[in-house]
NUKE-951049 format. One record per residue: x, y, z of N, C-alpha, C, O in turn; residue in one letter. Coordinates in nm, 2 decimals, padded with zeros to 4 digits. Example, Ala and Ser with C-alpha at 12.3 -4.5 7.8 and 13.67 -1.06 7.14 Angstrom:
<recs>
    n_c1    n_c2    n_c3   ca_c1   ca_c2   ca_c3    c_c1    c_c2    c_c3    o_c1    o_c2    o_c3  res
   01.32  -00.57   00.78   01.23  -00.45   00.78   01.32  -00.33   00.78   01.42  -00.33   00.85    a
   01.28  -00.22   00.71   01.37  -00.11   00.71   01.29   00.00   00.79   01.34   00.11   00.80    s
</recs>
This chain:
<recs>
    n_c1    n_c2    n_c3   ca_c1   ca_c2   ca_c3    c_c1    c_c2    c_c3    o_c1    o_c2    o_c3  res
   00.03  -00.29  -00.97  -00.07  -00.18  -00.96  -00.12  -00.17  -00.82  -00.20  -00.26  -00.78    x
  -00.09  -00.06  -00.73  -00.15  -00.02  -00.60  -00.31  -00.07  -00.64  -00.35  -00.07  -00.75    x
  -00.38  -00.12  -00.52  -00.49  -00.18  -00.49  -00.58  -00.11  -00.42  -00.53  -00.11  -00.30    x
  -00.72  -00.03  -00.42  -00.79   00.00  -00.34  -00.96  -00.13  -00.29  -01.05  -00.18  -00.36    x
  -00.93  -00.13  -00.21  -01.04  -00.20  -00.19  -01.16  -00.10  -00.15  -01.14  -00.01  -00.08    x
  -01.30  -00.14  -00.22  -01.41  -00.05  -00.20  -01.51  -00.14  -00.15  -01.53  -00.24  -00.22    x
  -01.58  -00.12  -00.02  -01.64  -00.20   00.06  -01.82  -00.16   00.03  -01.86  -00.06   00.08    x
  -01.91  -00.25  -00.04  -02.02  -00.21  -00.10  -02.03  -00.10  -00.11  -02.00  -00.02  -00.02    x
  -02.09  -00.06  -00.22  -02.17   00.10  -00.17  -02.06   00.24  -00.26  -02.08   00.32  -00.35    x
  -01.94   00.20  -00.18  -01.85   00.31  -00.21  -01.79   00.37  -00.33  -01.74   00.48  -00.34    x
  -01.79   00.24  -00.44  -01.74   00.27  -00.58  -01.83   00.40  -00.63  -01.79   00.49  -00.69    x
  -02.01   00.37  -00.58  -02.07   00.52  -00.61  -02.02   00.67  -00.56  -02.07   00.78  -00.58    x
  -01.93   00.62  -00.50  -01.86   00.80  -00.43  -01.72   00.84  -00.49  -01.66   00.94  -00.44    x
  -01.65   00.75  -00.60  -01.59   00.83  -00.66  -01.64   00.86  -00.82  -01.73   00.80  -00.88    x
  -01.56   00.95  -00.88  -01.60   01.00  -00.99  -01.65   00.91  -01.09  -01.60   00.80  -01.08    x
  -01.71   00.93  -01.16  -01.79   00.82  -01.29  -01.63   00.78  -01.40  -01.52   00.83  -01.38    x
  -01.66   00.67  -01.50  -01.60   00.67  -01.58  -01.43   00.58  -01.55  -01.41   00.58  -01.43    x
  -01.35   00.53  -01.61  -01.25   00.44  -01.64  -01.18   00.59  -01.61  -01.12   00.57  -01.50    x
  -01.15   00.70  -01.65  -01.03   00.78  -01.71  -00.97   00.80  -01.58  -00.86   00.75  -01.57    x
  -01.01   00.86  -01.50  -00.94   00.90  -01.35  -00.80   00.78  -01.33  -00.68   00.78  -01.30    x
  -00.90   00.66  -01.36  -00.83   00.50  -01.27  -00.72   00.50  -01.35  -00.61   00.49  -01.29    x
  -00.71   00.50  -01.48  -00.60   00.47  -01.57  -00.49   00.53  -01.53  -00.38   00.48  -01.52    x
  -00.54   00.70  -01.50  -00.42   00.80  -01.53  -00.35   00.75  -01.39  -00.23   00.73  -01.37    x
  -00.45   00.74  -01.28  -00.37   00.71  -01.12  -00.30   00.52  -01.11  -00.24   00.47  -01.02    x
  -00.33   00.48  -01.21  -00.24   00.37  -01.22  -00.32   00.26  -01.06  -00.26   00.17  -01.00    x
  -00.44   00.29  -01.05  -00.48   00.22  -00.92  -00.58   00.08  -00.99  -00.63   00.08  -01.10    x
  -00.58   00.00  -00.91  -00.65  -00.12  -00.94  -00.80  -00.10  -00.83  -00.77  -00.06  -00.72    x
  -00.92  -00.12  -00.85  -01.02  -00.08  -00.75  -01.09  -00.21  -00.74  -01.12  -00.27  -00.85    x
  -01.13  -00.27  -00.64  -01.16  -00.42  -00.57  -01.24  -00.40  -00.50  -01.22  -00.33  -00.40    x
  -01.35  -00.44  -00.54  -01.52  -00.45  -00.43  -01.53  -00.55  -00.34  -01.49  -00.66  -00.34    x
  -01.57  -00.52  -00.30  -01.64  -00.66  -00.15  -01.81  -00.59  -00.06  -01.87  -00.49  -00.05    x
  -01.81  -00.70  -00.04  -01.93  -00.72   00.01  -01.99  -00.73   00.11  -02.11  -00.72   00.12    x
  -01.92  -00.77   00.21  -01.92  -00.83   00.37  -01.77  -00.82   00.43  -01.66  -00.83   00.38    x
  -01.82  -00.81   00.55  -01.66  -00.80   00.66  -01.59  -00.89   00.65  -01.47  -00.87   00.67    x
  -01.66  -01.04   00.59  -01.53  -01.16   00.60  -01.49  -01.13   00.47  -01.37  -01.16   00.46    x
  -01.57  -01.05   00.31  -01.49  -01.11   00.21  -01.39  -00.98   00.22  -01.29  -00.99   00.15    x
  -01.40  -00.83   00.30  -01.34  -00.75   00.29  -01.20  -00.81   00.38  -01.09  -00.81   00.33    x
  -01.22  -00.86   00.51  -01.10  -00.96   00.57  -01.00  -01.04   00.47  -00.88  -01.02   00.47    x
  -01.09  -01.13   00.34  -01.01  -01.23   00.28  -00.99  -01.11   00.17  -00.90  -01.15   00.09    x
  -01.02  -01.01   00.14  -00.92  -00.96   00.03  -00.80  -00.87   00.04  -00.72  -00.85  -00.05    x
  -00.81  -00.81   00.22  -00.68  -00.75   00.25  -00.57  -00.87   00.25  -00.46  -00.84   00.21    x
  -00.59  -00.99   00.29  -00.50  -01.09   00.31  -00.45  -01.13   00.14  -00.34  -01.16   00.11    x
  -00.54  -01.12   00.06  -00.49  -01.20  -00.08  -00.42  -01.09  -00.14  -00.31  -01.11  -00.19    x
  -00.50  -00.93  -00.16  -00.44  -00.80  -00.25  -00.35  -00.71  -00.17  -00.28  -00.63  -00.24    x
  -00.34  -00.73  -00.03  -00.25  -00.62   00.04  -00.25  -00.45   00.02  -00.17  -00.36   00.03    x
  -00.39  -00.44  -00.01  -00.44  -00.32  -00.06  -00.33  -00.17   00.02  -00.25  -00.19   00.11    x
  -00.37  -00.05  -00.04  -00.29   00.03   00.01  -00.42   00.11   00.11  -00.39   00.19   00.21    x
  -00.56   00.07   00.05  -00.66   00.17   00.12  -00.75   00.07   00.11  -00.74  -00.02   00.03    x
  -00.85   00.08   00.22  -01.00   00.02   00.22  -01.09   00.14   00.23  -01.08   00.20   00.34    x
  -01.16   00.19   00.15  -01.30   00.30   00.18  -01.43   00.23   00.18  -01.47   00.18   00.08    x
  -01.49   00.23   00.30  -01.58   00.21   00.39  -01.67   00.32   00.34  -01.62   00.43   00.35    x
  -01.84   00.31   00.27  -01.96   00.39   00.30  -02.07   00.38   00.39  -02.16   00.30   00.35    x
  -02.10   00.44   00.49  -02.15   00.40   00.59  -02.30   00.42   00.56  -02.38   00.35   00.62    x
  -02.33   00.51   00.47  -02.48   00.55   00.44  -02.57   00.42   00.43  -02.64   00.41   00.53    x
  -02.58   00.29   00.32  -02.59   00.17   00.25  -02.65   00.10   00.37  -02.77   00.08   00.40    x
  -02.52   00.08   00.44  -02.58  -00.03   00.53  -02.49   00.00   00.60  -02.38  -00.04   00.56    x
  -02.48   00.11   00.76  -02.41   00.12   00.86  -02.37   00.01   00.92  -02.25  -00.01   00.91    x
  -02.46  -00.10   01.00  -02.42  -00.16   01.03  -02.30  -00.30   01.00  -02.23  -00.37   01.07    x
  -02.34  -00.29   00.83  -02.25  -00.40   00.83  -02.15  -00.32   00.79  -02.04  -00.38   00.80    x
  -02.14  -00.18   00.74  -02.00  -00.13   00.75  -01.93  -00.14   00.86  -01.82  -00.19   00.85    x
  -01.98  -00.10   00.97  -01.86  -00.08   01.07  -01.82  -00.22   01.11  -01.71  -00.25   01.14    x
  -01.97  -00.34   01.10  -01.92  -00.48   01.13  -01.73  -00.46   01.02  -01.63  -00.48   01.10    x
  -01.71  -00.44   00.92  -01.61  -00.46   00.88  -01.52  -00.37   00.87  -01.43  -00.36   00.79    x
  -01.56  -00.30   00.94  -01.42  -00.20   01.00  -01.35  -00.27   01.12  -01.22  -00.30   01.12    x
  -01.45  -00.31   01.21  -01.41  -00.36   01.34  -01.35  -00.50   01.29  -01.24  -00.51   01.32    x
  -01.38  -00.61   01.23  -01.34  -00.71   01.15  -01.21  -00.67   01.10  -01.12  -00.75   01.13    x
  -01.16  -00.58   01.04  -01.05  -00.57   00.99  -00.93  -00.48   01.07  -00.81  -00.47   01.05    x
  -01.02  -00.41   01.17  -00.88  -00.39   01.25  -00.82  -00.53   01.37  -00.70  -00.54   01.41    x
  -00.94  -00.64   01.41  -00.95  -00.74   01.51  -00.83  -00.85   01.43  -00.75  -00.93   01.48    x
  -00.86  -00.83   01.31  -00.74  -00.94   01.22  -00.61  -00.94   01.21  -00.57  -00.86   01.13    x
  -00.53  -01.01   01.27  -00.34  -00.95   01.30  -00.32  -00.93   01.15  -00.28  -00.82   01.12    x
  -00.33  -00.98   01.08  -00.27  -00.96   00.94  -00.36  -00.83   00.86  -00.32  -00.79   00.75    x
  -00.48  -00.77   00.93  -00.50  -00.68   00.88  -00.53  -00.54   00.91  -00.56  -00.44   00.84    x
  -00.50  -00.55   01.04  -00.50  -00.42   01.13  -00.44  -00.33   01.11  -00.46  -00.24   01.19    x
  -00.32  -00.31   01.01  -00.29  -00.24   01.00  -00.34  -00.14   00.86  -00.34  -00.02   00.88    x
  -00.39  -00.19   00.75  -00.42  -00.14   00.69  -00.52  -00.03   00.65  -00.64  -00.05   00.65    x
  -00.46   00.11   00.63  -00.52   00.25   00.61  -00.72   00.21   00.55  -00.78   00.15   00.46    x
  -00.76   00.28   00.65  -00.92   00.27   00.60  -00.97   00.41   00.63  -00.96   00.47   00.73    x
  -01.02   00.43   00.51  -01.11   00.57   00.47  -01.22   00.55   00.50  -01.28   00.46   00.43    x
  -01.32   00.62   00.61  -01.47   00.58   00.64  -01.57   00.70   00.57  -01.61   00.78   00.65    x
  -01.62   00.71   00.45  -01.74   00.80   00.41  -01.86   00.78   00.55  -01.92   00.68   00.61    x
  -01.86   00.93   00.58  -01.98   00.83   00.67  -02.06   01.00   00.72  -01.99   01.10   00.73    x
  -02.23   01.00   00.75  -02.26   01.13   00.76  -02.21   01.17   00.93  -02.15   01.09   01.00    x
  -02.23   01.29   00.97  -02.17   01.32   01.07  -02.26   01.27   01.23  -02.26   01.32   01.34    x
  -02.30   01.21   01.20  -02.38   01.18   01.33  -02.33   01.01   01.35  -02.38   00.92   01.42    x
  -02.22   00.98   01.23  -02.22   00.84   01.28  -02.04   00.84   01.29  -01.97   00.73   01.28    x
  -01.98   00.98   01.31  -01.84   00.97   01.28  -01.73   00.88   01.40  -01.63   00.80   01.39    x
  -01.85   00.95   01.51  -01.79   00.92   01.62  -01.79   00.74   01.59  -01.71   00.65   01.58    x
  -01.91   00.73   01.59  -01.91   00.55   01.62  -01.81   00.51   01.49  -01.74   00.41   01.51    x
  -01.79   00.57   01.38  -01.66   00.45   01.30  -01.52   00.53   01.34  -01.43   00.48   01.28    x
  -01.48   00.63   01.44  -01.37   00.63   01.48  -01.36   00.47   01.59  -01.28   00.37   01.59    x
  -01.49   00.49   01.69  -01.51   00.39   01.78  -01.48   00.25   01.72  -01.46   00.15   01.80    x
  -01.47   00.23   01.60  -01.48   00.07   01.52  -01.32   00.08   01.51  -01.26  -00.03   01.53    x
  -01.25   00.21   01.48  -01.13   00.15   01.42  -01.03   00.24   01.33  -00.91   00.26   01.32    x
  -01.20   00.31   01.27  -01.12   00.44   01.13  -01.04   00.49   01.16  -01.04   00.54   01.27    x
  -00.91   00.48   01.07  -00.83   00.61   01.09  -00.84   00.75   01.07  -00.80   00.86   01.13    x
  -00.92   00.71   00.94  -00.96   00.86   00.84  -01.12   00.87   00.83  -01.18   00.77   00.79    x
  -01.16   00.94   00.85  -01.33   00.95   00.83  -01.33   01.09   00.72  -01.24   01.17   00.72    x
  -01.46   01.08   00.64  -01.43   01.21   00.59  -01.58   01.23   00.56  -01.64   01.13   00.58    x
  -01.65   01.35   00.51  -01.81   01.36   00.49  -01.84   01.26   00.37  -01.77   01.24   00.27    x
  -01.95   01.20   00.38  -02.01   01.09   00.31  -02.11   01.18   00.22  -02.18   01.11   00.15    x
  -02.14   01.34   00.21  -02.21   01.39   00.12  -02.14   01.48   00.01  -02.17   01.55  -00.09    x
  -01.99   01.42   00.09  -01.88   01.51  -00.03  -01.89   01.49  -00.18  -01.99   01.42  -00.20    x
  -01.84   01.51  -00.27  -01.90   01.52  -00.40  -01.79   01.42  -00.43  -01.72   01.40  -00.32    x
  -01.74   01.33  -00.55  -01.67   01.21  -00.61  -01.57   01.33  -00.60  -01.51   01.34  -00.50    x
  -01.54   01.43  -00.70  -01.43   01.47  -00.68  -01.35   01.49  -00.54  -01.25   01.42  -00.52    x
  -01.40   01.57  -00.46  -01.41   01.60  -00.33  -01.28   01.43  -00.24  -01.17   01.42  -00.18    x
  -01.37   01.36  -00.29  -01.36   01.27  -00.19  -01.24   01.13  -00.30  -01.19   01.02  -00.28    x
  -01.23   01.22  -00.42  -01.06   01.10  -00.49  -00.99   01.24  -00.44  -00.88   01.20  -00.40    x
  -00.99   01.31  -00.43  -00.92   01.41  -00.37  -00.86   01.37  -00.20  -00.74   01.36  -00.16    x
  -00.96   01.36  -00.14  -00.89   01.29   00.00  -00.83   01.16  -00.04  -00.72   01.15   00.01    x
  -00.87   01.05  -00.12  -00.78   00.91  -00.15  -00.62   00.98  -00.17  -00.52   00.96  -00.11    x
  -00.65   01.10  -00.32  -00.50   01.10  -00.34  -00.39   01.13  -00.18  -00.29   01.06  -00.16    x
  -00.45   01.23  -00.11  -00.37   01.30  -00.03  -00.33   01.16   00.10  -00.24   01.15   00.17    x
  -00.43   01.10   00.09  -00.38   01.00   00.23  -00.33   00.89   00.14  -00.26   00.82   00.21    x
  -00.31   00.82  -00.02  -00.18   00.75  -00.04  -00.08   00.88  -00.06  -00.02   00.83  -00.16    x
  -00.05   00.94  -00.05   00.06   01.02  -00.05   00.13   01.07   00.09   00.25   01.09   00.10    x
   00.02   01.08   00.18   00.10   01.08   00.29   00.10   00.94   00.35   00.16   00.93   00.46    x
   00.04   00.86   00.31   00.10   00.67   00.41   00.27   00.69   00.29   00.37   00.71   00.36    x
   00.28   00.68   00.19   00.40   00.68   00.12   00.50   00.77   00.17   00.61   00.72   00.17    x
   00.48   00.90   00.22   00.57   00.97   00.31   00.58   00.92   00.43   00.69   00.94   00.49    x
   00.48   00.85   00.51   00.48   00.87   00.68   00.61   00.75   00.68   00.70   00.76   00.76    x
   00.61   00.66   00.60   00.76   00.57   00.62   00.90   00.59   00.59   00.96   00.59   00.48    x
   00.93   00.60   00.72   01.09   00.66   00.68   01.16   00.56   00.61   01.13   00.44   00.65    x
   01.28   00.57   00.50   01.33   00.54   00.48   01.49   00.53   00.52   01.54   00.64   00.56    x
   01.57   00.41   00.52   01.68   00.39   00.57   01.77   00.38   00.46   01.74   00.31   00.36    x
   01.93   00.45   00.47   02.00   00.42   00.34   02.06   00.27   00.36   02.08   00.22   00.48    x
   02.08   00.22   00.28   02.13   00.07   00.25   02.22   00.06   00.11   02.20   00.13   00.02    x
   02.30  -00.03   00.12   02.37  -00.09   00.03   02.37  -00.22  -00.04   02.47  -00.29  -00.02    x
   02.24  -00.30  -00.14   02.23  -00.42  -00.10   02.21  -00.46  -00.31   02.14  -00.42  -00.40    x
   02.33  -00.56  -00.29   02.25  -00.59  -00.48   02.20  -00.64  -00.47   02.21  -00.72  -00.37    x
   02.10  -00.64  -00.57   01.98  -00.73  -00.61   02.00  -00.78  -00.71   02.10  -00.75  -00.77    x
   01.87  -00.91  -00.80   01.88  -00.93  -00.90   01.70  -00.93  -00.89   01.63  -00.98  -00.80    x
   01.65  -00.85  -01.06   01.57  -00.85  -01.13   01.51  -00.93  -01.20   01.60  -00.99  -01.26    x
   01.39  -00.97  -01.24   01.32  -01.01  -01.33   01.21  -00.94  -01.36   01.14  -00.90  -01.27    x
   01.19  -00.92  -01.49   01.02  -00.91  -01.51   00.99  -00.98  -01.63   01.09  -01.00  -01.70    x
   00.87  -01.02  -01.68   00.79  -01.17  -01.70   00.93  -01.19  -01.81   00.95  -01.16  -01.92    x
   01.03  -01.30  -01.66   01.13  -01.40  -01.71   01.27  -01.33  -01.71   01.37  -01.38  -01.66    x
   01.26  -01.18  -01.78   01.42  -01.14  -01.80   01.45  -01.09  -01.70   01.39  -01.02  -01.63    x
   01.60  -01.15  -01.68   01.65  -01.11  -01.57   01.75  -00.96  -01.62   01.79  -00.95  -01.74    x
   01.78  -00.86  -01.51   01.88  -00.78  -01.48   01.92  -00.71  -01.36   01.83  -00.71  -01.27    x
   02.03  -00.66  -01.33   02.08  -00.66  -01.21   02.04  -00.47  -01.16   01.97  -00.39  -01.22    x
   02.12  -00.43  -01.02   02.12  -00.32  -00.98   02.20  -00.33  -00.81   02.31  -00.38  -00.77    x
   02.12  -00.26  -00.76   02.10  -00.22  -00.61   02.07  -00.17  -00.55   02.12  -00.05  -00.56    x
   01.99  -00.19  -00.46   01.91  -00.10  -00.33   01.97   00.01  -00.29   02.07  -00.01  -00.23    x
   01.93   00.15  -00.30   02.00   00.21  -00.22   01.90   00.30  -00.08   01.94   00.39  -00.01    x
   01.79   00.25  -00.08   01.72   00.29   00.03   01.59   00.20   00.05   01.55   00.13  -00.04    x
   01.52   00.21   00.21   01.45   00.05   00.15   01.34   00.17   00.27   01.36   00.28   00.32    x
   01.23   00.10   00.26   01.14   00.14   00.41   01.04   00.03   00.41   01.04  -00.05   00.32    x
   00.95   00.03   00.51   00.88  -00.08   00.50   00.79  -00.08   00.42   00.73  -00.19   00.41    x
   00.73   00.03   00.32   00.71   00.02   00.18   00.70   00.01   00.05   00.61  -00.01  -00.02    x
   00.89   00.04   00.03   00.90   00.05  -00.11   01.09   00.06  -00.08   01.14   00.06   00.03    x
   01.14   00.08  -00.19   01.25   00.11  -00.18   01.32   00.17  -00.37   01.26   00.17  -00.48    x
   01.42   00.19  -00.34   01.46   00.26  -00.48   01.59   00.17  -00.47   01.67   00.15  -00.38    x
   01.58   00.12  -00.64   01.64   00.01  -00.69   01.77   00.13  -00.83   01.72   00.19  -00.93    x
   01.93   00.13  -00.77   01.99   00.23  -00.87   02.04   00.10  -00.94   02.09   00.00  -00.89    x
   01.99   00.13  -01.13   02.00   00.04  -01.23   02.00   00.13  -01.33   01.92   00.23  -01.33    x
   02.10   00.10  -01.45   02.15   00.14  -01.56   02.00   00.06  -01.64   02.00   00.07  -01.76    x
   01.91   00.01  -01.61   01.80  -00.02  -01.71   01.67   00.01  -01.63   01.61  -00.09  -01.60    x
   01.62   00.14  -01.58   01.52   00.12  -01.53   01.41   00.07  -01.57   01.42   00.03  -01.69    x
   01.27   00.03  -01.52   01.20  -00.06  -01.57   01.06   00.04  -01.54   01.05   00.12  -01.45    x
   00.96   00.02  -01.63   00.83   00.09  -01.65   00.78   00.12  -01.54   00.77   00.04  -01.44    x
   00.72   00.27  -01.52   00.60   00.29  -01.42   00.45   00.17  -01.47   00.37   00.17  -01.56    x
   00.46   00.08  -01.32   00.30   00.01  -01.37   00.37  -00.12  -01.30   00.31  -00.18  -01.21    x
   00.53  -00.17  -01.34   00.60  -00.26  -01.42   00.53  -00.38  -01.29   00.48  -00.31  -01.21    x
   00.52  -00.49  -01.26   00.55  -00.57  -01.16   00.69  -00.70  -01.18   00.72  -00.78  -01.27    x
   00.73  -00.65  -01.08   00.91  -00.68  -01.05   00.90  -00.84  -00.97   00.79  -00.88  -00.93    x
   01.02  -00.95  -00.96   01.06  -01.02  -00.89   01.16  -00.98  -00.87   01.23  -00.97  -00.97    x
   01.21  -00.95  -00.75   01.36  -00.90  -00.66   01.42  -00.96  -00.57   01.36  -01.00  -00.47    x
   01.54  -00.98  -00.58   01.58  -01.07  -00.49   01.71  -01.00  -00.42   01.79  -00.95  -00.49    x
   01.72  -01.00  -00.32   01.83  -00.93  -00.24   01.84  -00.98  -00.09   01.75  -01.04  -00.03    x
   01.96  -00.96  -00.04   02.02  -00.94   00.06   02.02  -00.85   00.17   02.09  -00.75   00.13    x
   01.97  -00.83   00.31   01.96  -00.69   00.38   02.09  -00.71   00.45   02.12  -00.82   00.42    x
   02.20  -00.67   00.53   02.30  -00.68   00.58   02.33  -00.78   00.70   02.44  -00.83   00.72    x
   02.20  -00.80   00.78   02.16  -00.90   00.88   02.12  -01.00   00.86   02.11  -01.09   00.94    x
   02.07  -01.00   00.71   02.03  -01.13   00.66   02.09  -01.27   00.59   02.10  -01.27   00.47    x
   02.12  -01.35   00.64   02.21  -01.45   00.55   02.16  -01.54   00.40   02.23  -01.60   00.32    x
   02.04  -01.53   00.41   02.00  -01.63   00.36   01.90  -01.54   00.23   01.87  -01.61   00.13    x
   01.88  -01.46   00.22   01.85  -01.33   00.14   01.65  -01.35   00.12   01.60  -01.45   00.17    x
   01.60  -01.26   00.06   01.48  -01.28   00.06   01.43  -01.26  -00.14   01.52  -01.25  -00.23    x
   01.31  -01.27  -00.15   01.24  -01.24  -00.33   01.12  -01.20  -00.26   01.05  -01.26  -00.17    x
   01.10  -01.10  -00.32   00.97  -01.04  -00.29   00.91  -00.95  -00.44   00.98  -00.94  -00.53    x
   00.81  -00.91  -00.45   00.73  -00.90  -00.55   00.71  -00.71  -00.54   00.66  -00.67  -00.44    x
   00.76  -00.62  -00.66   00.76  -00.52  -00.62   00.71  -00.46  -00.76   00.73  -00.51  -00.87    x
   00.63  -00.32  -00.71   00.54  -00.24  -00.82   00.60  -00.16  -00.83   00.60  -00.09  -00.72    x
   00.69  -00.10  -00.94   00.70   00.05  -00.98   00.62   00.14  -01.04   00.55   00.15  -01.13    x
   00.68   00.27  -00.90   00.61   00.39  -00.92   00.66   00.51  -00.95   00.58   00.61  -00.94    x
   00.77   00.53  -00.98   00.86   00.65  -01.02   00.97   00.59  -01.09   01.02   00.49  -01.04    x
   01.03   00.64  -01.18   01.15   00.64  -01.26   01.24   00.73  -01.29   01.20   00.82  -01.35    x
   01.38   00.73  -01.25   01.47   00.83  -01.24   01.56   00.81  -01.34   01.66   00.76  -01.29    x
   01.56   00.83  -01.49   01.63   00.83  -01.56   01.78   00.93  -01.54   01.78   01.04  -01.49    x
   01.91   00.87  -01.59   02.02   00.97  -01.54   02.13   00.89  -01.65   02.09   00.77  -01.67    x
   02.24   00.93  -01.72   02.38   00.91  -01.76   02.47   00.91  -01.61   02.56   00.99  -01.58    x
   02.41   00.81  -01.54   02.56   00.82  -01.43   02.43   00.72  -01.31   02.32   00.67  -01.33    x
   02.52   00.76  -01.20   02.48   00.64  -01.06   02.32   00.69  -01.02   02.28   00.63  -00.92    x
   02.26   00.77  -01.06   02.12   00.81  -00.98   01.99   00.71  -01.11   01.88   00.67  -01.06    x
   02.02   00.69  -01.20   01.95   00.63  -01.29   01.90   00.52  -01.18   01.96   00.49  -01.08    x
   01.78   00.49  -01.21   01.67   00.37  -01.14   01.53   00.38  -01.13   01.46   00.47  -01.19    x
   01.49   00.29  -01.05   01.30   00.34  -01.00   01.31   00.31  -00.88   01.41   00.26  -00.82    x
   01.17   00.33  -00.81   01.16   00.37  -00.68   01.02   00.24  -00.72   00.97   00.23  -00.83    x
   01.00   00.16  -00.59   00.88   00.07  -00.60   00.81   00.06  -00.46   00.87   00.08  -00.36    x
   00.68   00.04  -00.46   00.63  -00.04  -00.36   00.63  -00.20  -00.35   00.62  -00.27  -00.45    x
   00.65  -00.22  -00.23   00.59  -00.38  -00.20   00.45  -00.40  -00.27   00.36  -00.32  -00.28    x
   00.45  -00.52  -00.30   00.32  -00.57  -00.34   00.34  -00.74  -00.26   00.41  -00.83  -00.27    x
   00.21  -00.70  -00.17   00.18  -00.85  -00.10   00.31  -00.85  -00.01   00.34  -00.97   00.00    x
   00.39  -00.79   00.04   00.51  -00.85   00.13   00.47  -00.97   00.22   00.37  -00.97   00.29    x
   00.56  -01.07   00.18   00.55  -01.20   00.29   00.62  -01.11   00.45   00.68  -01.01   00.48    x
   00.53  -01.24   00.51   00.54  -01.18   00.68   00.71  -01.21   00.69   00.78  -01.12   00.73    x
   00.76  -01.32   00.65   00.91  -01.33   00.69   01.01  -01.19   00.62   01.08  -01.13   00.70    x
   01.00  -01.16   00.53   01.04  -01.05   00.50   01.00  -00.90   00.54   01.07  -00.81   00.57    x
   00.88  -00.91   00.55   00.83  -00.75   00.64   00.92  -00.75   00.77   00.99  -00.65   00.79    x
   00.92  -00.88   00.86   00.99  -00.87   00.98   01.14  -00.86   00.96   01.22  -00.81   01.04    x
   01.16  -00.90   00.85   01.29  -00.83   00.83   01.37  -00.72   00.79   01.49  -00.69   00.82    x
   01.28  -00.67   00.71   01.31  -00.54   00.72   01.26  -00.45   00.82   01.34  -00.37   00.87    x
   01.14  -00.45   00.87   01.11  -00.41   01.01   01.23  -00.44   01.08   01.27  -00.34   01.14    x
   01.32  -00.54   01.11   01.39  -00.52   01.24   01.52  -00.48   01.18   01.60  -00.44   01.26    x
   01.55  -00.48   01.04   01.68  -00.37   00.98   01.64  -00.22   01.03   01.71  -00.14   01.10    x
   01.54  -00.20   00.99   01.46  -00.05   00.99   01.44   00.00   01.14   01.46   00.13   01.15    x
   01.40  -00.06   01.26   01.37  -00.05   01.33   01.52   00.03   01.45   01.51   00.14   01.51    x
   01.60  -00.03   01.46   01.74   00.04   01.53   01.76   00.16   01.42   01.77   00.26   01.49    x
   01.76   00.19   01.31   01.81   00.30   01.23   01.68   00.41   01.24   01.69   00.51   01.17    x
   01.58   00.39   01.30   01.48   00.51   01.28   01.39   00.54   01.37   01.29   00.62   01.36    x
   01.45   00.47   01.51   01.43   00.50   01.65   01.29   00.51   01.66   01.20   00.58   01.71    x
   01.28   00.37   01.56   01.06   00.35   01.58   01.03   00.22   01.62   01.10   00.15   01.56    x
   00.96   00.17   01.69   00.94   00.02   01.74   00.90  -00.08   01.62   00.79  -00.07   01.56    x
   00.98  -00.16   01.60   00.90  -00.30   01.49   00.73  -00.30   01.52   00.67  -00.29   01.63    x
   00.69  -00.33   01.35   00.54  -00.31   01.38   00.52  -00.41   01.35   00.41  -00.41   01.30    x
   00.57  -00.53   01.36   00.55  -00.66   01.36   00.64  -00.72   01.46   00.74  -00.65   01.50    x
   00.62  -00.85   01.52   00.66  -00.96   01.57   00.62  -01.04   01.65   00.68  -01.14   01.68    x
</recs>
């Protein structure tokens, strides 16, 4: 289940009620301070952190600037609620995305949807050829990669497996000898009678030795610089 982390304050800025979270399939994780928001990008590998600046400005941006200053966490997409006289200072900390902090809950899961939907586009994907082998809690079955990016990739399998599902995967990249397992969330499913049948997943938690590896597969095929090493 994709992970948002909500940094004090901000769970009050989206919509009331369980029903929204269910249908978007998202997991939502509070924190409280710059260091516990630091240790939970490192443990959940969140897809978003939303930042409310109204609460307590200052220790928000303390952990904006905290989480871009951390190698293992600087990369991670952060949404800043924040009023307009403090926009400038949380671009200054780090934000990528700022948006009005008096916007209404709808308003504002409305910008969540649109920025995971475009971080899930902004990664190009590369075609590949790689089998894999499958598990989920215990059963094994087989397939193969037929496109990977440094987010997700699509797995073509005569047994696709549930939107929600959490995967153990194990494969081979073409440069790689020694193969990798990594932990992957399905988010789309392509049912078919013939070779298009599969799902399509995100990483969940990518180990650094593996991100670098596919970053440096990815990296000559999409004329973009490795975002690690």
């Amino acid at each position: 289940m994709p992970t948002i982390l909500l940094l004090e304050g901000a769970r009050r800025r989206l919509p009331e009620g369980p029903s929204w979270l269910r249908r978007s399939d998202w997991m939502l994780l509070d924190v409280a301070t710059a260091e516990e928001t630091v240790r939970a990008v490192a443990a959940h590998g969140p897809s978003l952190v939303i930042v409310d600046l109204e609460q307590d400005p200052e220790g928000a941006l303390e952990a904006v600037r905290a989480v871009r200053a951390d190698p293992a966490a600087r990369d991670v997409p952060l949404l800043v609620l924040t009023p307009p006289d403090r926009a400038e200072a949380a671009r200054h900390a780090g934000a990528g995305h700022v948006f009005p902090g008096n916007a209404a809950p709808e308003e504002v899961l409305a910008e969540v949807r649109r920025l995971l939907a475009l971080l899930e586009r902004a990664a190009p994907r590369v075609k590949v050829e790689a089998p894999v082998a499958i598990w989920r809690d215990g059963q094994p079955t087989e397939g193969r990669v037929t496109d990977i990016s440094s987010s997700g990739f699509f797995t073509a399998t005569s047994e696709p497996q549930p939107v929600g599902a959490r995967l153990e995967i194990s494969f081979r990249l073409p440069h790689d000898r020694s193969g990798k397992t990594v932990t992957g969330e399905v988010i789309v499913v392509r049912r078919a009678d013939g070779p298009n049948s599969g799902f399509g997943a995100r990483f969940f938690r990518l180990p650094q030795n593996a991100s670098q590896l596919i970053d440096d597969y990815l990296a000559p095929r999409t004329k973009r610089p490795k975002t690690r090493g």
